[in-house]
N, C-alpha and C positions, 0 to 999 in steps of 0.2 A: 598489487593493485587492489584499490577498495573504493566502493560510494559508500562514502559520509553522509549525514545531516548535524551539523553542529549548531546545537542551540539555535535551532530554526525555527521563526512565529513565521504565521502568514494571518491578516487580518484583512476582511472585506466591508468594503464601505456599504452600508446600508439607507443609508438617506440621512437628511439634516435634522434639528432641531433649533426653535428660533434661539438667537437670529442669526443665520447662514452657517452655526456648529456645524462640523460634519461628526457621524455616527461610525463607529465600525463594530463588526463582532467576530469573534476569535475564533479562527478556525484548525491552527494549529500554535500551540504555545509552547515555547522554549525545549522543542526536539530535540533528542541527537540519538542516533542508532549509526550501524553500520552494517554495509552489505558484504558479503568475505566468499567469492567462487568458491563454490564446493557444498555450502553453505546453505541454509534458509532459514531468514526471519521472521517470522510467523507475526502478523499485527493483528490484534482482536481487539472487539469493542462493540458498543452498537452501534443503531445508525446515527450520526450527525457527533460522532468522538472524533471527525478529524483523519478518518483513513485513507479516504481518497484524496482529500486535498495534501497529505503527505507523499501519496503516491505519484501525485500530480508533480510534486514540487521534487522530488528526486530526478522524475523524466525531464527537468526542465521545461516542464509546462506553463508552470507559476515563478511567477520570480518571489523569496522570502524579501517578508519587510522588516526581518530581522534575522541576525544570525546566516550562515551559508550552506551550500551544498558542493562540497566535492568530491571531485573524481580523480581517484589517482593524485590525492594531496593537491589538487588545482580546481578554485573553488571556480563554478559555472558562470559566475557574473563579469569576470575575467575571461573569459573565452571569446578568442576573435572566428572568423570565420572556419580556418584548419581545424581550431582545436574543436568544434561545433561538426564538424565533417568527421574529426574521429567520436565523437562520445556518439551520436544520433543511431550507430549501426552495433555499437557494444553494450548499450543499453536500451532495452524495447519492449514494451506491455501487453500485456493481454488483459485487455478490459471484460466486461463483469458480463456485455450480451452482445456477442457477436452481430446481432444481425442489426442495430445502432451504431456497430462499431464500425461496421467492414462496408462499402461502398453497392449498395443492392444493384446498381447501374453494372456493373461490370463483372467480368462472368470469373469463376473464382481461378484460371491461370491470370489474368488478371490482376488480378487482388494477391494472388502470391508475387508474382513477377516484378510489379512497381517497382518493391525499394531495390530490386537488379538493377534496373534500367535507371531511376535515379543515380543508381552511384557507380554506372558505366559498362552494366555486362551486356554483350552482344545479344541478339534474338537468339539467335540456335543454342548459344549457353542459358540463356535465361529461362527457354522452355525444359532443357537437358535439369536444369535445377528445377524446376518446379515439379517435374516427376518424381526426382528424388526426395522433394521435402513431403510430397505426399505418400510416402513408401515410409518415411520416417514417421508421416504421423498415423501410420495405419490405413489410410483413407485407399480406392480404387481410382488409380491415372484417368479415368474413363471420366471422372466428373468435372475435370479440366473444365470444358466445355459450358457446366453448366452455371447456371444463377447463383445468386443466394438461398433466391425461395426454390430451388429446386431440392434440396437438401436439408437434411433435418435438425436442430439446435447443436447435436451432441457433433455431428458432422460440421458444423461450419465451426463450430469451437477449434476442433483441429484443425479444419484450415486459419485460424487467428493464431493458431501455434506455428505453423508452417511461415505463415508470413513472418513472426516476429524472429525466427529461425533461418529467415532466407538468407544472411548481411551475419551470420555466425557472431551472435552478441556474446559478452562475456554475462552481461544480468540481463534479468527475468521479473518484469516488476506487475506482478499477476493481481489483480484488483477484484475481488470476487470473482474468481473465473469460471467455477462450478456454479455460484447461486441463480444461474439463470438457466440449467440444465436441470431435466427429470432425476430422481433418484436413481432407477435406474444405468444413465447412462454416469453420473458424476463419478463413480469408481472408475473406468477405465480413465477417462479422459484424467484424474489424479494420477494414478500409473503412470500414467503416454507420461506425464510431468515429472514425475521422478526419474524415470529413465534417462530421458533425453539430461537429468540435468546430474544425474551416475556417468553417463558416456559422455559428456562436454564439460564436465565439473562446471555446471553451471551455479550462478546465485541468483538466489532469489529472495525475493520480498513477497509473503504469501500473506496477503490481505484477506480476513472472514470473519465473520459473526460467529462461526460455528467453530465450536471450540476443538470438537472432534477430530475435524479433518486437520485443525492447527495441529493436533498433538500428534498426527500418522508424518507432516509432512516435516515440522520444525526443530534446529536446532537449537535455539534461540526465541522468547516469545516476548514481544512488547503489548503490553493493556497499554489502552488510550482511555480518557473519558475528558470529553469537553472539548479537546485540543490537546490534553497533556500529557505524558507517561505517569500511570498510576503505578508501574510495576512492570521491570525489567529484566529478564532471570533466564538462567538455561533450561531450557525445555522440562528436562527432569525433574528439577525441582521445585519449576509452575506447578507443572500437577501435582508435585507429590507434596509439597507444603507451600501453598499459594501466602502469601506475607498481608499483604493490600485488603482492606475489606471488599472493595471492589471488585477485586478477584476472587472472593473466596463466593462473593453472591453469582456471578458469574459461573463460575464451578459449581454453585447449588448448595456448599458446606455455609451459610449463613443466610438468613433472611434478611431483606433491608426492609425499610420502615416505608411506609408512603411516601412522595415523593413530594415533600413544603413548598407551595409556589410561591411562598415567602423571602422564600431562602437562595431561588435561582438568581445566577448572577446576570448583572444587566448588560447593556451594551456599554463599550468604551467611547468615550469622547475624545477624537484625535488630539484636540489643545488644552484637558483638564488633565492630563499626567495620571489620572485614576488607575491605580495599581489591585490587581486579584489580591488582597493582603488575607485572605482565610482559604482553607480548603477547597476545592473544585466539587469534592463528593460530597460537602458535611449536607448538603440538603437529603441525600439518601443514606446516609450512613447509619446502621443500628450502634455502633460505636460512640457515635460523633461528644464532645467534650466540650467544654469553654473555649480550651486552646486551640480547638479546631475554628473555631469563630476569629480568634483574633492574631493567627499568625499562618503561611499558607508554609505546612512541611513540604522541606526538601526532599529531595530523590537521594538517599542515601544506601550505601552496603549495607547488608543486614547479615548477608554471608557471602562466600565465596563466589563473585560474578553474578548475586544476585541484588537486587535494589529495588526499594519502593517507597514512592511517595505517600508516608505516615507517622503523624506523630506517635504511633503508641504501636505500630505493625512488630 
């Protein structure tokens, strides 16, 4: 059993141009990763390279406007009601700030218990679970009872773990899950997430900006920039000989150049067929070339199960 993304764009309409054009801009372009229980993918990037909206698009949040997503070799757009009834409780997120995320109105058995009752468990089984997923995430049974705001960031975070845990997912598709937590508390609540996913061979998709906690938690690391895979590679060998300049600025081992507001790419016109034909990094590249101008590199092997999008990597 695996979640796919196969060559998956998602593009957002942004308004017209006369007369009645419509405008989009790329939010994820020409994807493909995979999620494998037991497993975690580590996505890095900054902000607006496309993380979320990938994250998004794996949970069946977004539909791709090109390219698919499947589950278990059954791509989502295809799925009638059944098959929509099994993927909803085997694959489940934990977004970037709990207290956005999780229902403030409702007191946190509540907020654990829903997707029970959604998908049929009796009241006495439903509370009998909710104690135990809060034993599982650390937390004291005692706070059942209470709010959202009665509890502190690092505490409602595990209960967002609890909930996404209640319906025994096989993936984990964690969307900055620390970056809205103190320093402090982000090492346990990283822990709680590797355990839980040691004793349920869980997968995950571990989306962050920070490269650090990518490298404690991933077996597998994908760079994004723009929407695209800049660089593909097992964990190990990210760090230890990063290919993509992108990544190597990133890591700190190269400096890039100012950033050319000449050079950023514009929005797409849905009816002019306007194709990315050059590189996505050459406006920050300390590398960047002619050929970086006038042909956009493939995502190629460079080594063994590692790959990155550069003409010269």
């Amino acid at each position: 059993m695996s979640l796919s993304a196969i060559d998956v764009s998602r593009r957002f309409l942004i308004g017209h141009r006369w007369p009645f054009q419509p405008e989009y801009t790329v939010g994820v372009d020409g994807v493909s990763c995979e999620v494998v229980p037991g497993r975690t993918l580590g996505v890095v990037g900054e902000s607006g390279s496309g993380k979320s909206t990938l994250a998004r698009l794996t949970l069946g949040l977004l539909a791709p406007t090109g390219g698919r997503i499947e589950f278990d070799g059954r791509p989502l757009k295809n799925f009638g009601h059944t098959q929509w009834r099994s993927f909803r409780p085997a694959v489940q997120p934990i977004f970037q700030d709990p207290r956005s995320s999780l229902n403030w109105r409702h007191s946190i058995e509540r907020i654990i218990t829903e997707p029970l009752q959604n998908f049929g468990q009796g009241g006495a089984e439903r509370a009998k679970r909710a104690r135990a997923l809060l034993e599982q995430v650390r937390l004291p049974t005692h706070i059942l009872q209470r709010q959202t705001s009665d509890v502190s960031g690092g505490q409602l975070q595990r209960v967002a773990i609890a909930r996404a845990l209640a319906l025994d997912p096989t993936y984990l598709i964690c969307d900055e899950p620390l970056s809205a937590l103190d320093v402090s508390v982000q090492a346990g609540v990283l822990n709680l997430l590797l355990d839980l996913q040691a004793s349920r061979n869980l997968a995950m998709m571990f989306i962050s900006h920070d490269l650090e906690v990518v490298r404690h938690v991933s077996d597998r690391v994908l760079v994004m920039y723009r929407g695209a895979v800049m660089e593909d590679a097992p964990a190990s060998d990210f760090y230890a000989q990063p290919k993509h300049p992108y990544s190597q600025i990133l890591l700190g081992r190269a400096a890039p150049l100012a950033e050319d507001e000449s050079l950023k790419p514009t929005s797409v016109a849905a009816t002019s067929g306007v194709e990315v034909t050059r590189c996505p990094f050459t406006d920050r590249c300390p590398f960047r070339q002619d050929l970086c101008f006038k042909e956009r590199p493939a995502l190629r092997e460079l080594a063994a199960g590692h790959r990155a999008a550069c003409h010269f990597a």
